[in-house]
N, C-alpha and C positions, 0 to 999 in steps of 0.2 A: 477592450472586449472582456466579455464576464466568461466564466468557463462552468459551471456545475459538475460535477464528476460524481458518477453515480455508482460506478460499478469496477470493480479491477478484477480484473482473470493474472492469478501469477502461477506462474511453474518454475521452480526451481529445484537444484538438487539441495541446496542447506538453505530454506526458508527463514533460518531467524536473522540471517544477516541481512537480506537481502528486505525483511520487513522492516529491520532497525535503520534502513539510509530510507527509504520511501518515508516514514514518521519522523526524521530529521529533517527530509528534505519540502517533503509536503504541508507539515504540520498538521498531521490527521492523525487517528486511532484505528486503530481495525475495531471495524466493527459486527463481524464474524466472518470465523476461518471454519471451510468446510474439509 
């Protein structure tokens, strides 16, 4: 089964750690932080 992943909603209290395991773990880039 295929997946597309379009969109992430995150909230955190210290956003860089929590974007640094999702791009290790994903293997994606952020591609805008609002």
């Amino acid at each position: 089964m295929w997946l597309r992943l379009r969109q992430i909603c995150l909230v955190a209290q210290e956003l860089e750690p929590v974007e640094k395991q999702l791009i290790e773990v994903l293997g994606i880039d952020v591609c805008f932080r609002d």
